[in-house]
C-alpha beads as a LAMMPS data file, in Angstrom:
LAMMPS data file: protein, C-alpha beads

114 atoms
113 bonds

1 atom types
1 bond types

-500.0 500.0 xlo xhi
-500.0 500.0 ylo yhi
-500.0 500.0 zlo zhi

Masses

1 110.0

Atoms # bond

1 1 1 0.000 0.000 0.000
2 1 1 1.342 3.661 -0.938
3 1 1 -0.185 5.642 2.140
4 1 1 2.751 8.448 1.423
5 1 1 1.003 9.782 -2.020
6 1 1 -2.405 10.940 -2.545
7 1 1 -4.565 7.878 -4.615
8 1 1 -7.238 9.631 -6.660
9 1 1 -9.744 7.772 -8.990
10 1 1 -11.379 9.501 -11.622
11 1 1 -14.353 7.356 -13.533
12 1 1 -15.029 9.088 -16.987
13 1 1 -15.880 7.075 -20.320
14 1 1 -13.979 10.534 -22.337
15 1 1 -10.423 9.261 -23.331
16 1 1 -9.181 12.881 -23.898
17 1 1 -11.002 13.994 -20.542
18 1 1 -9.045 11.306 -19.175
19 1 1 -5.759 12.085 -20.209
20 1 1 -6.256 15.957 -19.763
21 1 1 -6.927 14.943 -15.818
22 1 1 -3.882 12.892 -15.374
23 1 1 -1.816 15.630 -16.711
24 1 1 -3.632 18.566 -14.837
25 1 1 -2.549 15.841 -11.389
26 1 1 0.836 15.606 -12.705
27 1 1 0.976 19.113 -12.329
28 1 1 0.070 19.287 -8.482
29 1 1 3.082 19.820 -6.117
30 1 1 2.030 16.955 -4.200
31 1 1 3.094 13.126 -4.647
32 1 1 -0.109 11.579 -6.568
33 1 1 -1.406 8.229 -8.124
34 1 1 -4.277 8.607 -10.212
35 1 1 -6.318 5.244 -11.401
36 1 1 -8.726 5.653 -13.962
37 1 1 -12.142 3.581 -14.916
38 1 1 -13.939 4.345 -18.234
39 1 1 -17.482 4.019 -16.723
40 1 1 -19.785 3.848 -13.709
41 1 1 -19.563 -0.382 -14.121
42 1 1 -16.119 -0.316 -14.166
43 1 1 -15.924 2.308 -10.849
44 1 1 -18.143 -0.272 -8.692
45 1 1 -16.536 -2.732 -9.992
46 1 1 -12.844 -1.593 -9.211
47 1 1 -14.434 -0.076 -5.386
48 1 1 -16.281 -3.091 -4.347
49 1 1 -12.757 -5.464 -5.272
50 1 1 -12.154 -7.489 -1.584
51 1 1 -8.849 -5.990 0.030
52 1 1 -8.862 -2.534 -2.482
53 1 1 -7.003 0.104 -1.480
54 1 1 -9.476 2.917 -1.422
55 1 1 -8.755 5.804 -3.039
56 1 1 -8.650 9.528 -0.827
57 1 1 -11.144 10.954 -3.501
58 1 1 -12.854 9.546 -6.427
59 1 1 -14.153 12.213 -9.342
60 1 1 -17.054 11.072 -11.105
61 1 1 -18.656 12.288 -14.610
62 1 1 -22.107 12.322 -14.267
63 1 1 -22.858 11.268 -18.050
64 1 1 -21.337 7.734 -18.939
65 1 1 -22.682 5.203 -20.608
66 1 1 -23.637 1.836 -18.609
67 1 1 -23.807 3.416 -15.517
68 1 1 -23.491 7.142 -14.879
69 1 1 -22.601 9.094 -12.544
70 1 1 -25.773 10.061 -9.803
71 1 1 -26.374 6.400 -9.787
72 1 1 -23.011 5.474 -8.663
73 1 1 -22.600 8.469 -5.960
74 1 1 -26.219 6.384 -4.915
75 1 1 -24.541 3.215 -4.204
76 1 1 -21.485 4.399 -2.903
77 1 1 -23.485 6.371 -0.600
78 1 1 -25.903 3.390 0.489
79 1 1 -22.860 1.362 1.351
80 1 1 -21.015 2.213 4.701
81 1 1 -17.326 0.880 4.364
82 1 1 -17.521 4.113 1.602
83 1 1 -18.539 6.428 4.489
84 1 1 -15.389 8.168 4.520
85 1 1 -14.988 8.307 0.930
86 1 1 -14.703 11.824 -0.937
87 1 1 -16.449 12.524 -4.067
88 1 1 -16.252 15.070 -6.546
89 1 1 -18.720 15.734 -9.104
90 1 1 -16.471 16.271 -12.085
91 1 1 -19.146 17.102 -15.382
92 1 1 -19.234 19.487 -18.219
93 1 1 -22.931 20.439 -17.511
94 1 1 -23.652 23.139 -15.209
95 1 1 -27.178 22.451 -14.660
96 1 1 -28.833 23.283 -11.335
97 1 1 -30.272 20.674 -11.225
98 1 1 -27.805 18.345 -11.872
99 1 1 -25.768 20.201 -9.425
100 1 1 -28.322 20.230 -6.666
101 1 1 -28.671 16.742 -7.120
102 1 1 -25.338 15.697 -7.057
103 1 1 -25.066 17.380 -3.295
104 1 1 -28.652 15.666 -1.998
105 1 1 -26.972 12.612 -3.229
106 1 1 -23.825 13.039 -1.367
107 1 1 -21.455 14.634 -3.603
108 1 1 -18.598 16.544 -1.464
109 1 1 -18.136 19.066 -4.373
110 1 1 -18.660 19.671 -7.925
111 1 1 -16.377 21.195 -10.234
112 1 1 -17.391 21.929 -13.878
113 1 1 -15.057 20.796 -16.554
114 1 1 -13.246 23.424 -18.337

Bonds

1 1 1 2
2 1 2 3
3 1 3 4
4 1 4 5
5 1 5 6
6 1 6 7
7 1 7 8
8 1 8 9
9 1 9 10
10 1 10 11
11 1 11 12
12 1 12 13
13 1 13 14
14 1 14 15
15 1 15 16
16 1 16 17
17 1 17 18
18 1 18 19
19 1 19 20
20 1 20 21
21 1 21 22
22 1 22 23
23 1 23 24
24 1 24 25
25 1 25 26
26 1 26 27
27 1 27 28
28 1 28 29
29 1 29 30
30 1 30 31
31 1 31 32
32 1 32 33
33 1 33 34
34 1 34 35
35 1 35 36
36 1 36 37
37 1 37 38
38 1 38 39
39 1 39 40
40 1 40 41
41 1 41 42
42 1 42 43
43 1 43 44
44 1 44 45
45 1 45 46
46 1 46 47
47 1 47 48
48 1 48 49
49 1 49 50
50 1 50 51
51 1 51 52
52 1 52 53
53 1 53 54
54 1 54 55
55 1 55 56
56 1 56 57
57 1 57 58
58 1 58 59
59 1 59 60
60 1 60 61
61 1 61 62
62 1 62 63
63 1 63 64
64 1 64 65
65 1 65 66
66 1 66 67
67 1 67 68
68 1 68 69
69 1 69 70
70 1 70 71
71 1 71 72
72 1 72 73
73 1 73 74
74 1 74 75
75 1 75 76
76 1 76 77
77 1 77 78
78 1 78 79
79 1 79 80
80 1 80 81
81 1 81 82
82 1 82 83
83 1 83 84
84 1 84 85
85 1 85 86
86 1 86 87
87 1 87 88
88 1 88 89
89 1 89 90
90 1 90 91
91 1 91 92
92 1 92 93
93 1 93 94
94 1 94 95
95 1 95 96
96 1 96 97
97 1 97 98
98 1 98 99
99 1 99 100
100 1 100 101
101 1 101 102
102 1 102 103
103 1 103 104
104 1 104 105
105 1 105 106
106 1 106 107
107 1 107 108
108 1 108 109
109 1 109 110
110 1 110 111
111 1 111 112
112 1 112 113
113 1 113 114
């Protein structure tokens, strides 16, 4: 386990959104790892693996296909060995609504993409 770097998963099925995250991380003046998923499946999937090394904060798209993103803030939410896990809404809409319900559903933050 690498407890000395900040581990940060970011679920988004956009390959260039992707790629444009782990280079805005690199960036950061502080040690990171960065683990990517390409949808909401593959985020469950990866979180719900026995003996996973949860990340410190997972960013989540709200539009991807399979699964998207307010129904996987639901079940992380609904499941208590995620209680101290920190999400951030990461999206390109700005919607009200879609930010309002990304907080009732227990979103930490959300940040629009550039």
């Amino acid at each position: 386990m690498q407890h000395d770097s900040l581990h940060i998963l970011l679920a988004d099925d956009d390959k260039d959104d992707r790629l444009f995250f782990k280079y805005a991380i690199e960036e950061l003046k502080i040690k990171t790892r960065v683990t990517t998923v390409n949808d909401g499946v593959q985020l469950m999937e990866y979180l719900n693996q026995p003996d996973v090394e949860l990340p410190h904060v997972v960013f989540l798209d709200l539009n991807m296909p399979r699964k998207g993103g307010i129904q996987c803030l639901k079940e992380i939410r609904s499941d208590k060995k995620f209680k101290d896990l920190s999400i951030a809404i990461y999206s390109t809409s700005g919607s009200e609504k879609d930010i309002e319900e990304s907080f009732v559903q227990g979103a930490n933050i959300y940040i629009t993409k550039p």
